[in-house]
KOLSEDREN-398208 format. One record per residue (C-alpha): residue number from 1; residue in three letters; x, y, z. Coordinates in steps of 0.02 Angstrom, whole numbers. Layout:
N
NUM_ALA_X_Y_Z
...
***
This chain:
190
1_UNK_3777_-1804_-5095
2_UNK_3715_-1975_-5152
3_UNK_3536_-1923_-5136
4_UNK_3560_-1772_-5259
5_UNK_3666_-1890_-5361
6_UNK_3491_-2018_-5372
7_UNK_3389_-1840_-5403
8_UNK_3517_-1801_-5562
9_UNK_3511_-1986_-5613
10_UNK_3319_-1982_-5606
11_UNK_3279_-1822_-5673
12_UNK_3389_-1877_-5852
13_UNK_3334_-2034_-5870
14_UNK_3144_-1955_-5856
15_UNK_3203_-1821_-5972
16_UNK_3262_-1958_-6103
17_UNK_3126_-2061_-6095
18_UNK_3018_-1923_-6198
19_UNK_2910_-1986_-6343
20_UNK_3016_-1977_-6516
21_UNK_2891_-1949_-6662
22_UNK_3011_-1984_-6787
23_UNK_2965_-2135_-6847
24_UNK_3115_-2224_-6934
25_UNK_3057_-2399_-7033
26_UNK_3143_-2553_-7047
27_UNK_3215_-2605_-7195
28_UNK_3112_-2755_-7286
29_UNK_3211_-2909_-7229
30_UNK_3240_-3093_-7329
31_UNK_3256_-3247_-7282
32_UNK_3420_-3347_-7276
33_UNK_3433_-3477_-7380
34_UNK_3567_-3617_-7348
35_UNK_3605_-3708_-7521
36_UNK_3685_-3879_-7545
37_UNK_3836_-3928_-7585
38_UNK_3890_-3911_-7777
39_UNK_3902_-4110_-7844
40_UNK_3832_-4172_-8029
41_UNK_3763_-4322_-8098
42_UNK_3764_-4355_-8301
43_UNK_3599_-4363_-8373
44_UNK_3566_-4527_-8439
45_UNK_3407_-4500_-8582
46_UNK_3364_-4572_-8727
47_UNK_3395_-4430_-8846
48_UNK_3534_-4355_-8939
49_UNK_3626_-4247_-8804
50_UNK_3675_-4258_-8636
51_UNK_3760_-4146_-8487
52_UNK_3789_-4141_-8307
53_UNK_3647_-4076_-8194
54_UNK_3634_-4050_-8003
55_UNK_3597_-4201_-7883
56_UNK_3500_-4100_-7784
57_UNK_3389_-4065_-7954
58_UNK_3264_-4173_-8035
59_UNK_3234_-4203_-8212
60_UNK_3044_-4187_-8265
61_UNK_2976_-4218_-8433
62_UNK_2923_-4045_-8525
63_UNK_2725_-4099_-8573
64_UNK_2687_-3903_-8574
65_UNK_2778_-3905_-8764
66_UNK_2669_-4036_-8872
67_UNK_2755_-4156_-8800
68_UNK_2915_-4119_-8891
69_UNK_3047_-4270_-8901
70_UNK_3162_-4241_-8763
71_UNK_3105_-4079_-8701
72_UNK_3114_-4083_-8492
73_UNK_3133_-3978_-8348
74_UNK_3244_-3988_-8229
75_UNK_3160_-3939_-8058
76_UNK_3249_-3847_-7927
77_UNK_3127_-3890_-7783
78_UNK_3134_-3798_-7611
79_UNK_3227_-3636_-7740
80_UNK_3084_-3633_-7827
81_UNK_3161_-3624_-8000
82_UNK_3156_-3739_-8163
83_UNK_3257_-3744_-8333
84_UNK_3118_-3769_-8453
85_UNK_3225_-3861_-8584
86_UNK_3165_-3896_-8757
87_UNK_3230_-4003_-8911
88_UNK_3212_-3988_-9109
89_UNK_3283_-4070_-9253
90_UNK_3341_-3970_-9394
91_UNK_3300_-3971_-9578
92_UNK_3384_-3807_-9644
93_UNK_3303_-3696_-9514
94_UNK_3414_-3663_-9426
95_UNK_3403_-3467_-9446
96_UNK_3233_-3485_-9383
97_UNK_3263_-3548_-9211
98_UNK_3418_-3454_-9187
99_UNK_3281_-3292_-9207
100_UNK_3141_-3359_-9110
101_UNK_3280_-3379_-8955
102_UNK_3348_-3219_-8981
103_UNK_3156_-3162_-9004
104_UNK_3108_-3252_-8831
105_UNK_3259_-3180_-8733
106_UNK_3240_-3012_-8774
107_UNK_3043_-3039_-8756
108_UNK_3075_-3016_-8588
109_UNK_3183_-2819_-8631
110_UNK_3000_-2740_-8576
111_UNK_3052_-2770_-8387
112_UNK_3237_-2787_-8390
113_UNK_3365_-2661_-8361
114_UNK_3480_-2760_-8479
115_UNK_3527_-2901_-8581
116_UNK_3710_-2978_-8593
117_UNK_3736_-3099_-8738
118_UNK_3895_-3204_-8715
119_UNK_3938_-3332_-8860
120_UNK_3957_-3519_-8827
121_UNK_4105_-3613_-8928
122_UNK_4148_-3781_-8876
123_UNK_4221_-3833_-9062
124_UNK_4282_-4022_-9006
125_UNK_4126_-4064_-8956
126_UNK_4025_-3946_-9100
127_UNK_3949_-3875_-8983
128_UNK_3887_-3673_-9021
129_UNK_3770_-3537_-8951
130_UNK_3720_-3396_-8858
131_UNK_3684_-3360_-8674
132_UNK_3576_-3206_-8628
133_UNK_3593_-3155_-8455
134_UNK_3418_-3035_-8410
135_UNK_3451_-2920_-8292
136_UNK_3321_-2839_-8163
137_UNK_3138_-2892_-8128
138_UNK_3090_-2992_-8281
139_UNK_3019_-3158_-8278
140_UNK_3150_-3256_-8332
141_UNK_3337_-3218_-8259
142_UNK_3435_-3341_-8387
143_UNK_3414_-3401_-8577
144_UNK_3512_-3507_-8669
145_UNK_3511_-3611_-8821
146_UNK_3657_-3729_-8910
147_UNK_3660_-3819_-9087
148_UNK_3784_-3934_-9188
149_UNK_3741_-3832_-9333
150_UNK_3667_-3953_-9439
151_UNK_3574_-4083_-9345
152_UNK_3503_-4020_-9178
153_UNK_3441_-3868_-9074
154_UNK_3423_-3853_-8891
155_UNK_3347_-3714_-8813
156_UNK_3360_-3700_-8600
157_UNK_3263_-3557_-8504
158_UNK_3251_-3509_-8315
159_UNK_3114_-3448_-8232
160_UNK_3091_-3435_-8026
161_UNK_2914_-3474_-7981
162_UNK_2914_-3311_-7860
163_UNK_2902_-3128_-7878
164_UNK_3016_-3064_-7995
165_UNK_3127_-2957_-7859
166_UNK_3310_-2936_-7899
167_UNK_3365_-2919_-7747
168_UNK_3270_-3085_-7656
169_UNK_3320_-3175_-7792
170_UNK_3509_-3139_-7831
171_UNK_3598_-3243_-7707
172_UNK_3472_-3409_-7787
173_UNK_3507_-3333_-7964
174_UNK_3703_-3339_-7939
175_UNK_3683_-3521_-7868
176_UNK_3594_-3578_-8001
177_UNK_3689_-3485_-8126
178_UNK_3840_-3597_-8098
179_UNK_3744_-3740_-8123
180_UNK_3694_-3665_-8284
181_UNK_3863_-3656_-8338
182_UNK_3917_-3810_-8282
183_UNK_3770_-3882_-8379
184_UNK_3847_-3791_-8527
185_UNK_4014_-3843_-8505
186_UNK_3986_-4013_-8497
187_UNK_3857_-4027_-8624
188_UNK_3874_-4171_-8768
189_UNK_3796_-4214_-8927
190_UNK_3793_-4392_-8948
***
């Protein structure tokens, strides 16, 4: 009885063992990415505005823009993601750079599969604008800009330094999308 029991035993597990020529691939993996702890620092520059930024961020200066007065960058490192920030003064154009942000957000509608606009109002601290959030594989995942209105213009936009892939980059695009906001939040004309 055991012996035809070892016979049965063998003879399935050879049967099962057959060759399967289904070939079934593996879904294209990411790697996990650990972030640090949210905790902000004011920025301390010598131009008109100021807000809170990451500590685990670094603030660059922006030569890429003609070496604009106060234009900077502030560097996400190991994310591999800056806010290209940049700075003007205003003399009565201030139709003109409210298009040419609108313009460079939806510059980037080729690639996306949408833009949201949401408004920024912070009236006790005159602060106003617009923040367009780019959905899909475009180059550039966040846009913002803010002005007093009458004296200044500030103009922020994000950009990962890696394939544009939605879904690698969404859990670094929400992390650095609440710094973004906190940026906005606490952001001062002085």
């Amino acid at each position: 009885m055991i012996k035809i029991f070892f016979y049965v035993l063998f003879f399935i597990s050879f049967i099962s063992c057959g060759e399967d020529t289904t070939a079934i691939p593996k879904p294209r993996g990411y790697y996990r990415i650990d972030f640090p702890p949210k905790n902000y620092q004011l920025l301390k520059i010598e131009c008109p505005y100021t807000f809170e930024f990451p500590t685990y961020a670094t603030i660059q200066p922006n030569t890429g823009r003609n070496n604009e007065r106060c234009a900077l960058n502030i560097d996400f490192g190991r994310l591999k993601a800056k806010i290209h920030i940049s700075f003007k003064e205003l003399e009565n154009n201030t139709p003109l750079y409210l298009e040419e942000s609108r313009r460079m957000a939806y510059k980037h509608s080729v690639k996306a599969s949408g833009i949201g606009e949401f408004p920024i109002e912070n009236k006790s601290e005159k602060v106003y604008g617009m923040l367009y959030e780019i959905e899909g594989e475009a180059a550039s995942s966040i846009q913002f800009h803010v002005t007093d209105s009458s004296r200044y213009f500030l103009r922020g936009s994000l950009y990962f330094y890696a394939e544009p892939n939605a879904d690698s980059l969404s859990p670094s695009l929400d992390f650095v999308r609440k710094d973004i906001n906190h940026l906005i939040e606490t952001f001062k004309w002085k």
